[in-house]
N, C-alpha and C positions, 0 to 999 in steps of 0.2 A: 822569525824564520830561521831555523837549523842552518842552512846556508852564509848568513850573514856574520855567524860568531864562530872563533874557531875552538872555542873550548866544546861543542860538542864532538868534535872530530878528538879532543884528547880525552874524554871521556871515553870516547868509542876504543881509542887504542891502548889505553892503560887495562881496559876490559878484556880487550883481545890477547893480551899479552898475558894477564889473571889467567884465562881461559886455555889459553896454550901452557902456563908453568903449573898452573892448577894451584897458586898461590898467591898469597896476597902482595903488592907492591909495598917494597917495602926502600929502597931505593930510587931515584929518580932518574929513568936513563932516557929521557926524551928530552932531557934541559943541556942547551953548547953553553951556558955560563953555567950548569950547578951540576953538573953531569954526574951520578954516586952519589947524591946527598941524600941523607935520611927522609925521608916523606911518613907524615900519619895518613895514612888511606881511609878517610874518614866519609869517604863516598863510594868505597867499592862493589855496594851491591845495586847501586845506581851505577855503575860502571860496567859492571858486570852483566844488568839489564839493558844497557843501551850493545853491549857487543852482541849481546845473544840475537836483539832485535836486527843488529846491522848483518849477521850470519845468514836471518833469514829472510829479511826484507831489503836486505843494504841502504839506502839513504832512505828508502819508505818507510820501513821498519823505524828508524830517529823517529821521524814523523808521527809514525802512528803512537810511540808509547809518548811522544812529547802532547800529540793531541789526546791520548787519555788522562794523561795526567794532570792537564787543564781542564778537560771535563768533569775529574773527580773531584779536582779544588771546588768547580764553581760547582759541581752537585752538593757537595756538603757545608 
């Protein structure tokens, strides 16, 4: 369940933030112990897919691209 873990909520905000600079994260500014540290944004277009999803479905939208992407696992 999306609800239970909080890494999809930084998922969703590191997307949102991509979204609004229009650039990849390239610093880490949601950390109060590493606050500026270099980050590889090695998930960005999964980050970028869950903000898009949260813009237009907000917590459903998590939902619905978390429920496809289980159903594509288990389809293939």
């Amino acid at each position: 369940m999306v609800a239970r873990d909080g890494d999809p909520y930084r998922h969703w905000a590191v997307g949102e933030q991509m979204l609004q600079t229009r650039d990849i994260m390239r610093v880490d500014t949601f950390s109060h112990t590493r606050a500026e540290t270099p980050v590889i944004a090695s998930e960005w277009l999964a980050e970028l897919v869950f903000a898009a999803a949260g813009r237009w479905l907000d917590l459903d939208g998590l939902a619905l691209v978390a429920a496809l992407v289980i159903a594509t696992a288990l389809a293939l």
